[in-house]
N, C-alpha and C positions, 0 to 999 in steps of 0.2 A: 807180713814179713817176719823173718824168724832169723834175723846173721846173730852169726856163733851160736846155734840155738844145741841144747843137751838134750840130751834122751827123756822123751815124754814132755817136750816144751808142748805147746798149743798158742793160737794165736786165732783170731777171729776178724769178721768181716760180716754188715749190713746192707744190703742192696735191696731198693725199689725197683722194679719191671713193672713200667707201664704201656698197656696197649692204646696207642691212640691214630690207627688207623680204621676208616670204616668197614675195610672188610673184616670178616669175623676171623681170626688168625687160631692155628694150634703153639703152643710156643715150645720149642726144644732150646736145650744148655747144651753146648760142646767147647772144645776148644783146640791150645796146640799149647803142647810142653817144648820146654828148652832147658838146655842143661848138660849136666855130666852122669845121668840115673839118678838124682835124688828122690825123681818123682818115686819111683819103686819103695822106700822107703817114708813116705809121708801121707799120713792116715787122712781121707775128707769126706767131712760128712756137710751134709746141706740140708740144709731144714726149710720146709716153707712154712711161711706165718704172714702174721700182717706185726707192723715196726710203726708206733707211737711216736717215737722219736727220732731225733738224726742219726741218718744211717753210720755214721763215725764212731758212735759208739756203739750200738745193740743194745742199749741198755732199754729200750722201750719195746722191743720184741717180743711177740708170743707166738709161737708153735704153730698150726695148724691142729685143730682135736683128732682129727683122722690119722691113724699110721698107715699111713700108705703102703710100703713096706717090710711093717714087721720088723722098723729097728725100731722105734717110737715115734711118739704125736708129732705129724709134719717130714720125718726124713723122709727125702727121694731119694737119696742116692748116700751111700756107705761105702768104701772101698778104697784103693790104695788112688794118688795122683796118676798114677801112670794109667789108669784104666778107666778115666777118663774120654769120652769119646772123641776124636777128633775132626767130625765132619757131623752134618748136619741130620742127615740119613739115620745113623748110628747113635744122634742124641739123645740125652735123658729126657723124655716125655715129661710134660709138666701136665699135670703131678706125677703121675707114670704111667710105666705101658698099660695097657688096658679100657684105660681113665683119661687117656686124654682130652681134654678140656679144651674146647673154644672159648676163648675171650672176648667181651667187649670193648666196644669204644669204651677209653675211661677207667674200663679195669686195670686194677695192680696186686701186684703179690710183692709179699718180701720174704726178701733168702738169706739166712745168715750161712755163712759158712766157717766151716771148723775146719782149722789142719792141727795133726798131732807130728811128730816127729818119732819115729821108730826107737825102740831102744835097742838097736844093731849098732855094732859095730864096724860094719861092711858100709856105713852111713857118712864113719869120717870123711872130711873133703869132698864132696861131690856136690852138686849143686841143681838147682831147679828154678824154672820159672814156669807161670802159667799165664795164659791169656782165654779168657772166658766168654765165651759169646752166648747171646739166648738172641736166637733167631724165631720171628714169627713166620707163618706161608696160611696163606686164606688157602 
């Protein structure tokens, strides 16, 4: 959460994804935005690692060594809020296209996510919300 947030604020989040169905699943991230355009201006990056500790803080988090995509160790996904996928078809492949990954029973991954806050002006007043899914399909 970011209210009254100023140019170049950031704010963080730690989440666990555990597979514990027996079929062997791929897992995709999408979601759906709401708002006034803020998404347009709010920077997110997503890391995957594995998280030592509670997901409340990040403070136990490490990266993933592989850069997936050539932002660094662990990012999937770099890019504005709005770009964002919003159906399940169109999701961010975990860990990415290419590489997509079956899980097992019992496996987890942890995802921190990062939002930055644009330094526009065109930013004043508007507003966002996100709701995040990671869907699996055997």
């Amino acid at each position: 959460a970011l209210p009254e947030a100023a140019p170049g604020d950031t704010d963080e989040g730690c989440f666990r994804v555990t597979s514990s169905g027996k079929a062997a699943p791929t897992v995709r991230l999408f979601g759906s935005t709401t708002g006034t355009g803020l998404d347009e201006y709010l920077e997110l990056t997503v890391v995957r690692g594995k998280l030592a500790g509670r997901t409340d803080h990040c403070s136990g988090f490490s990266p993933d060594a592989t850069d997936y995509t050539g932002a660094g160790p662990g990012v999937i996904f770099q890019g504005s809020l709005e770009s964002v996928p919003d159906r399940y078809q169109d999701g961010l492949v975990d860990p990415v296209e290419g590489s997509e990954e079956t899980w097992t029973n019992g496996e987890y991954h942890a995802y921190r996510f990062v939002i930055t806050l644009a330094d526009d002006n065109a930013a004043q007043g508007l507003t966002a919300g996100q709701r995040f899914v990671w869907e699996a399909r055997a």
